[in-house]
C-alpha positions as CSV (number, residue, x, y, z in Angstrom):
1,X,71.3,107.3,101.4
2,X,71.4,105.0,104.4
3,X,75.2,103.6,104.9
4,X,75.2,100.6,107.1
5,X,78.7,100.0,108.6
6,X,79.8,96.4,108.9
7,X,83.2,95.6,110.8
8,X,84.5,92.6,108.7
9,X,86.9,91.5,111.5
10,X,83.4,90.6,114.3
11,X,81.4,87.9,112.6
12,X,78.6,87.4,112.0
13,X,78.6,89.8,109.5
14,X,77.3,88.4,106.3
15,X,73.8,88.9,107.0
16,X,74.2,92.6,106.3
17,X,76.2,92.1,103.4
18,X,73.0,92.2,101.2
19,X,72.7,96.1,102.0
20,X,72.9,98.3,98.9
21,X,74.8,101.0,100.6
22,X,78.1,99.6,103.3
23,X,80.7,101.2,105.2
24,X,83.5,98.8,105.8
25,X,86.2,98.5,108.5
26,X,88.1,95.5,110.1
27,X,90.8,93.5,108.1
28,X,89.8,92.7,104.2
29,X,91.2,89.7,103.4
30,X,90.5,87.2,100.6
31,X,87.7,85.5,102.6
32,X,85.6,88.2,103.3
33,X,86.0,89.4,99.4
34,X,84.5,86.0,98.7
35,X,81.7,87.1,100.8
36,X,81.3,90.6,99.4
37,X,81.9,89.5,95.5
38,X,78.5,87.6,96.1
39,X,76.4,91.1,96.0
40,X,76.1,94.1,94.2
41,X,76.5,97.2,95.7
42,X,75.5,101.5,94.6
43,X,78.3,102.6,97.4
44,X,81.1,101.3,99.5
45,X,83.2,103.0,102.0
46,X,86.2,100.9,102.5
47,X,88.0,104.3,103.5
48,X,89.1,102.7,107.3
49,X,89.5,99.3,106.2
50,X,92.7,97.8,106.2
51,X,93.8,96.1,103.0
52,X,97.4,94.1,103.0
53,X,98.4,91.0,101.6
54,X,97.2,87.4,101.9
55,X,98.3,84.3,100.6
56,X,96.5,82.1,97.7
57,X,96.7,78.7,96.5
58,X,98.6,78.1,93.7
59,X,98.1,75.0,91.6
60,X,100.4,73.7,87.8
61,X,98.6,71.8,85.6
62,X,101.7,69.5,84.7
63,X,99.8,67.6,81.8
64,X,97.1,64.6,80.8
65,X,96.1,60.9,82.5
66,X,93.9,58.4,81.6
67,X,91.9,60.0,84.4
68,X,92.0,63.6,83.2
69,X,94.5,66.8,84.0
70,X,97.5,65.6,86.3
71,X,97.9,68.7,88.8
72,X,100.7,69.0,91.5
73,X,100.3,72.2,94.0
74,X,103.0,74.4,93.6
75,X,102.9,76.5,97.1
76,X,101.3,79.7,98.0
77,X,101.5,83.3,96.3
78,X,100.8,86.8,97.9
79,X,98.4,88.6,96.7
80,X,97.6,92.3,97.4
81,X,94.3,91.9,98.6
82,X,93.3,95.8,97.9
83,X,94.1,95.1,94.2
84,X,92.0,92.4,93.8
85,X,89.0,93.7,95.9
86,X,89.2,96.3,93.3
87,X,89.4,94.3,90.2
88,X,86.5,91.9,91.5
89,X,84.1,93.9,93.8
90,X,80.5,94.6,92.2
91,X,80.4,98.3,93.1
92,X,79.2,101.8,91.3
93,X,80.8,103.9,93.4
94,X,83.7,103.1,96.1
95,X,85.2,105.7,98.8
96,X,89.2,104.4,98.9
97,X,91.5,104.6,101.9
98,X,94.1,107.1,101.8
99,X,96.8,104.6,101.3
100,X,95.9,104.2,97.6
101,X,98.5,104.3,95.2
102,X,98.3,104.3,91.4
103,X,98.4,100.6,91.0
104,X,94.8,100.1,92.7
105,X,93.6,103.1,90.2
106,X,94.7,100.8,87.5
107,X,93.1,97.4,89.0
108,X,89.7,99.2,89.7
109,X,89.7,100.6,85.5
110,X,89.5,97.0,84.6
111,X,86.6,96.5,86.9
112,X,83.6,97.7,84.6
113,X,81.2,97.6,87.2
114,X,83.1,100.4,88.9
115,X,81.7,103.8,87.9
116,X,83.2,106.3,90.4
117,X,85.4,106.4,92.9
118,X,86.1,108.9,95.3
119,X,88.3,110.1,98.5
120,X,88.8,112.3,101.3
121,X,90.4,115.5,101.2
122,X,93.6,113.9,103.5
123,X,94.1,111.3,100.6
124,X,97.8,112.0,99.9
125,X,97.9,111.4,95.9
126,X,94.6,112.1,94.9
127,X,91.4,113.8,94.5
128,X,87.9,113.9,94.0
129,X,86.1,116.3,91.5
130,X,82.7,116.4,90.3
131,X,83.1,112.4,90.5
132,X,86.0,112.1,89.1
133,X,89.4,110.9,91.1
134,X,92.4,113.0,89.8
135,X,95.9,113.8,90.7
136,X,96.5,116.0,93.9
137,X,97.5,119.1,91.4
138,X,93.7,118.2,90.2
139,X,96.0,118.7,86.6
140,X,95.0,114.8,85.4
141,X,92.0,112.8,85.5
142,X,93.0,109.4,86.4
143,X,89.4,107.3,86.8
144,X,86.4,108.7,85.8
């Protein structure tokens, strides 16, 4: 399998978003998942790409005009931007950093694209096992 590598943080990168098979690095943030949620992918390695938080829009419906919904913005909220790459990203299989904790496990199980996913041995609190991510005790299956 060809992996192309694609530093998110040196545009222009986008062209080679349409690759099957990427290697990520740079900063994630909500932007560039924009980009990436456009395409379908067999692998990702987002294993040395840095994830942290990122702010969002937040909008409140208030109620009804004669015109339609009356909306007032209500401020920013932070999002944990590794959470939602795994909830929305259109990936089979995906090679995590080692900074994953249990809470991006349980974002990625309700993304049903996601099939496997996978780390490296220096991963702290996981595992990978006949393509299946378990506990470090490799006593629990937790995705797969």
């Amino acid at each position: 399998m060809e992996i192309t590598c694609i530093n998110v943080s040196q545009p222009p990168y986008v062209g080679k978003l349409t690759h099957k098979s990427l290697k990520i690095t740079g900063i994630v943030d909500l932007s560039v998942l924009r980009e990436l949620k456009r395409f379908e992918y067999d692998y990702l390695d987002i294993s040395e790409a840095e994830f942290g938080m990122d702010e969002e829009e937040s909008w409140t419906c208030l109620g009804w005009s004669h015109s339609g919904p009356v909306e007032r913005f209500n401020g920013y909220k932070k999002i944990e931007v590794l959470r939602r790459f795994l909830e929305q990203i259109n990936a089979k299989i995906i090679l995590l950093p080692d900074s994953v904790q249990r809470r991006h496990i349980n974002s990625a199980k309700l993304n049903e694209n996601i099939k496997e996913l996978t780390v490296n041995t220096t991963c702290p609190l996981f595992s990978s096992v006949d393509g299946k991510l378990m506990n470090k005790k490799k006593t629990m299956v937790v995705f797969g």
